[in-house]
N, C-alpha and C positions, 0 to 999 in steps of 0.2 A: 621358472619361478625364482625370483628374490626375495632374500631377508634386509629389511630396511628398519631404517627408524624415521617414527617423523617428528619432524623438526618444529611445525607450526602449523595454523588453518589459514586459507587464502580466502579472500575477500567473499568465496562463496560457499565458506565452512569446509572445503575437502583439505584433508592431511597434508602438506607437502613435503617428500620427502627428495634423494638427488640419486640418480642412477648413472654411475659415467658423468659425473659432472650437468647433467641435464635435469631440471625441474621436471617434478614427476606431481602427480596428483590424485590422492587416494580416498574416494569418498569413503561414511563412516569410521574416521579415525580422527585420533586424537593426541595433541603432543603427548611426546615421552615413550608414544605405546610402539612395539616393537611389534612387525607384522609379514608375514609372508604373502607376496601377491605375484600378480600374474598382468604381464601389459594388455591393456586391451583397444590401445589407440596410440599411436609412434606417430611424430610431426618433426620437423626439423628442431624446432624449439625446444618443446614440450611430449611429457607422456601421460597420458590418463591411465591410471590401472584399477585393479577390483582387488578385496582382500580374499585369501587364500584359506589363511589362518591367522590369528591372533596367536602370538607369543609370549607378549606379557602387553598386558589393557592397565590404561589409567588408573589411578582410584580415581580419578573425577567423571569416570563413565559410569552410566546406567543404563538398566535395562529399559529399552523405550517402550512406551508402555502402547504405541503403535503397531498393528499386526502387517502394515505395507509400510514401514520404515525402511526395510532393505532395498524396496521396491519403487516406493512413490517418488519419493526424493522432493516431498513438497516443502517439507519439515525437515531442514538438515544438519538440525543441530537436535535433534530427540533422543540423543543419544549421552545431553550433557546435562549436569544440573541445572536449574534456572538460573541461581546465581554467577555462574559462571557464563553461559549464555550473555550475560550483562556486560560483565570484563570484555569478554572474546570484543562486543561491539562496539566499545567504547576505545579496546584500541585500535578495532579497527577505522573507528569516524577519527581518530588521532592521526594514525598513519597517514590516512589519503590524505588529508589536508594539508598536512604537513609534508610530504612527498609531491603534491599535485600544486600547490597553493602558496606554500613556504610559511603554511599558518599553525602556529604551534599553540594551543589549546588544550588546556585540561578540562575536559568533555564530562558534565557529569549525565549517565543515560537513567531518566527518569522510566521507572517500573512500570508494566500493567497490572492493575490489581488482580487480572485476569491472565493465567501463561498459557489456560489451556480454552476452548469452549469461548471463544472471542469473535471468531469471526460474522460478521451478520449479514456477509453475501459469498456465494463458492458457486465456481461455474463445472458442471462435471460435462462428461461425454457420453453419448450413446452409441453403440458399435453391438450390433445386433442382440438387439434387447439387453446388453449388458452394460452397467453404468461406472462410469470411474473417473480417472484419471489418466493422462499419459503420462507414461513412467518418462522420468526426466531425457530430453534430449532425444525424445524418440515418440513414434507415432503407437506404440504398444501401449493397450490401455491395460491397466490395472484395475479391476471391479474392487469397488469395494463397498463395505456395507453402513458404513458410518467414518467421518472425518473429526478427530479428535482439537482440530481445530475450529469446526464453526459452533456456532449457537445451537441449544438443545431444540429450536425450532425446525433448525434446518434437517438436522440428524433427524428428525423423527418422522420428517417427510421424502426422507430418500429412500427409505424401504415399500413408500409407497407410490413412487415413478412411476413401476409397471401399470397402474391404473389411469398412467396420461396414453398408456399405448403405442407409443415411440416405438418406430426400430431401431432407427438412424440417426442420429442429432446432436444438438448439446442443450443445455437446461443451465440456466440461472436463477438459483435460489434464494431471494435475499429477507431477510428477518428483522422487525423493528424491537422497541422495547416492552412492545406490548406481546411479541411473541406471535404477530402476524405475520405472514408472506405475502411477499409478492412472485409471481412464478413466469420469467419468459424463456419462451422453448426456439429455438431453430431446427426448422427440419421441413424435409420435402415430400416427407410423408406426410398422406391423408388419416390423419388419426380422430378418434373420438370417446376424449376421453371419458371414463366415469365421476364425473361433477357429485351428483352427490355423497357416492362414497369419501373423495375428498374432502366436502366440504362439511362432513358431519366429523372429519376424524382431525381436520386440521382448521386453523384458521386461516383462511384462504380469502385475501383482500383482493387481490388479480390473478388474471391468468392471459398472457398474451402470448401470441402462436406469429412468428416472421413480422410483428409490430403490428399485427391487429388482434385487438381484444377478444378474446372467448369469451371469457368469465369475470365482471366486476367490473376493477378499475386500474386505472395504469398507475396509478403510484397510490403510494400510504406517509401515513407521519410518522417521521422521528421526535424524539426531542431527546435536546443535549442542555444542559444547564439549563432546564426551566423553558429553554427558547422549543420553539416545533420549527418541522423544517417537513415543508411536504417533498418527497423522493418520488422521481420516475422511475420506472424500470430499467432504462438506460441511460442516468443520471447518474454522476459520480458521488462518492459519499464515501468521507473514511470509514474505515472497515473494523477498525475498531471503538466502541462509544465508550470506553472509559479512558482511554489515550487521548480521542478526540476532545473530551472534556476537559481534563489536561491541558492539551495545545489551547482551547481557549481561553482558558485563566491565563498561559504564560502570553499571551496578546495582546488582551484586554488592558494588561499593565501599564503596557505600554504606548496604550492610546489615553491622550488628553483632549481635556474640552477644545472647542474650537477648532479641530483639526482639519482638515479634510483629506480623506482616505481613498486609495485606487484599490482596489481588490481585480488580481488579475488572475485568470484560468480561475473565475468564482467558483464554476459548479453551480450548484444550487442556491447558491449564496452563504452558506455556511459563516466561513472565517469572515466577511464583510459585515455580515447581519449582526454576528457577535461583538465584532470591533466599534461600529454604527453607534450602540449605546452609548461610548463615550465621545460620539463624536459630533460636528457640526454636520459633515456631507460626507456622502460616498459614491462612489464609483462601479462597477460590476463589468468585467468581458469574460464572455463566455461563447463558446464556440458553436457548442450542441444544443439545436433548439429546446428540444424539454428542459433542459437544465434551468434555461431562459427564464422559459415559464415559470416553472418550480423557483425559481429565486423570485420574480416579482411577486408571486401569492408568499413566497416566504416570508417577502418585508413586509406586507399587509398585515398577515396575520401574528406578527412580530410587534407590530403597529412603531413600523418602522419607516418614514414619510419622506427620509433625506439618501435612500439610497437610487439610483437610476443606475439603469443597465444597458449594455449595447452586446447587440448578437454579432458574431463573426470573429473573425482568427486577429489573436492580441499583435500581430505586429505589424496588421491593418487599421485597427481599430483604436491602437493607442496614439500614435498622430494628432487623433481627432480632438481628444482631452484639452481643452484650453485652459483649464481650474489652475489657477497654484496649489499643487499637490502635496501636501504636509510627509504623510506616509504611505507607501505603496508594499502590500501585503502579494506575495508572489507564490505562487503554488503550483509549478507545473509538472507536465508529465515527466518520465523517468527521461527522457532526452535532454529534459534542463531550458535553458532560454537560448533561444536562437540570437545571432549575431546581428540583427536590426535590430530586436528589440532589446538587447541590451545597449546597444547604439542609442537609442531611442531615451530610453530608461534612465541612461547619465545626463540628459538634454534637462529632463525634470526638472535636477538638482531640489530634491525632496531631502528633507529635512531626516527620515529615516526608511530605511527599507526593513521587512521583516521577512526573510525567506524562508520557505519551506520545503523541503524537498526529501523526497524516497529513495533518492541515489544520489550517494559522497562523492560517487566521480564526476555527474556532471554539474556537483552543487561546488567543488574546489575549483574546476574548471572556470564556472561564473562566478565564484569569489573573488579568485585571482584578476578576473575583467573590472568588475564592479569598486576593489580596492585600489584603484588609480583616482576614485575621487572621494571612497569611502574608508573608515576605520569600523573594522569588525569589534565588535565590544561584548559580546556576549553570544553562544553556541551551545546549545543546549539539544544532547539526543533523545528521543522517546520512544518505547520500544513497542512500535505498533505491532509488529507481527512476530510476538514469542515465538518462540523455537526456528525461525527463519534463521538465516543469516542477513535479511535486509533489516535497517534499522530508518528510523524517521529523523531529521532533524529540523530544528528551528535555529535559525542564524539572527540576530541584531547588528543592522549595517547602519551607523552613523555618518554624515555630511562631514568632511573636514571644511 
């Protein structure tokens, strides 16, 4: 057992304190607070440990108000106040960039009006008839009975799981703003569920079992600003609708008449369909066929007539673009832009880029690529998933 101090939070909210000179790392802490623990992972670099005892805690800690906070590790900052949550992120989108990028940025991170009761999709696990999570870094599920991060639609349909009959599996529950679900299950069990106890206690838009329909229909609407956006069940879609709303006022800004817009990793079409309004043309690639679909009915019903889309992977598909391309909207997975298509993407020479991304490391990564012919002008963080340590950001890349 040692008595430490820690020094600061690492990029994934754990304490770091120094033992012998070696980076040590202490989930549930907080600078300043003095703690006794015990190693539970030695590597040549680095040590993971567990707290023992608390010596002396923050004042900026609090009691989380989560009963699998020790445990889940989904939410790993539930242990600080919101405002401060805010700081932690802010210097951490500062840091990476500036350490990764050499881009030094005073980052303001725009709030959720929502820190708790946000989320409008959660995927749990089934492990004989018991529903949860896995407890972080590990195949050990934690049952629990409500997640303090998603929507009251989602909570109030996980107590009633047991009525899909699962033993074995996992379940995706996702929520719109009307308070509907959409419900897909994986499993290899032969189950059957009871529908209409379900369907009398919840509102239940779908229900798909290994991507065939049981019950309903495969996707429902959202709507973000006034716009609707039909969602498959295996469609992407930000996770949270008051951030989302957000990031599309900070875009729309930025688009003028006349333009014409690439929307890349569209999804459903979301960020393109929004941008579209102030534009001449658009663009859509998108990988996953529902999404496809779900974006063409998007712009339809958007009565949206200048956007077209192409299915398959963006650094196949961008190539193809022959348009003089005004601005190109980037949105991709937490892996960031692969090395063709940022190859690719400077050939443009688009007049601006507007990036989006859920991970600073591989978003300084592509800054630093893309500012060989760009001047970054504006960065702005959003804080999609309170009490995470992950934060959202939006980047403005101008043409020199």
């Amino acid at each position: 057992m040692y008595e430490v101090t820690i020094e600061k939070l690492d990029n994934q909210g754990r304490g770091i304190c120094y033992l012998n000179n070696k980076i040590t790392f202490v989930k549930n802490t907080l600078p300043d607070e003095i703690v006794s623990i015990n190693i539970i992972k030695e590597t040549k670099k680095y040590n993971e440990a567990e707290v023992v005892k608390y010596l002396k805690t923050s004042s900026k800690r609090i009691k989380s108000p989560c009963p699998y906070f020790n445990n889940c590790g989904g939410c790993s900052l539930l242990h600080s106040k919101y405002e401060d949550t805010l700081i932690y992120k802010k210097e951490k989108l500062e840091s990476i960039l500036y350490k990764y990028a050499n881009i030094k940025f005073d980052i303001n991170i725009i709030p959720s009006n929502h820190n708790l009761e946000y989320r409008n999709k959660i995927t749990l696990k089934i492990i004989n008839t018991k529903t949860g999570y896995y407890k972080e870094s590990s195949h050990e599920l934690i049952e629990i009975k409500k997640c303090l991060l998603a929507e009251p639609a989602i909570n109030s349909f996980i107590k009633d799981i047991p009525y899909l009959g699962i033993k074995n599996g996992e379940i995706t529950i996702r929520s719109n703003y009307n308070n509907e679900l959409l419900i897909w299950i994986k499993t290899k069990d032969k189950i059957k569920p009871n529908i209409p106890y379900l369907k009398e206690n919840h509102k239940i838009v779908g229900i798909i079992i290994n991507d065939k329909t049981l019950e309903g229909e495969t996707s429902f609407i959202e709507i973000i600003n006034h716009q609707l956006f039909t969602i498959s069940y295996d469609s992407f879609f930000q996770i949270n609708r008051d951030i989302c709303s957000k990031l599309f006022n900070l875009i729309i800004k930025e688009i003028t008449p006349n333009e014409t817009i690439l929307d890349l990793y569209c999804g459903v079409g979301t960020l393109g369909i929004n941008a579209s309004k102030n534009a001449k043309k658009a663009y859509g690639i998108e990988i996953v066929k529902n999404a496809v679909l779900n974006a063409i009915t998007n712009s339809k019903i958007n009565k949206r007539d200048n956007i077209y889309y192409m299915l398959g992977d963006v650094s196949v598909c961008l190539p193809k673009i022959k348009d003089q391309i005004d601005t190109i909207i980037v949105d991709p997975p937490r892996a960031g832009l692969d090395k063709s298509t940022k190859e690719t993407l400077l050939t443009f020479n688009a007049n601006k880029i507007i990036y989006v991304s859920c991970d600073p490391m591989t978003l300084a990564r592509d800054l630093k690529e893309l500012s060989t012919k760009y001047n970054i002008t504006n960065i702005k963080g959003l804080d999609m998933f309170p009490f995470t340590h992950h934060v959202e950001c939006v980047c403005l890349l101008k043409l020199r």
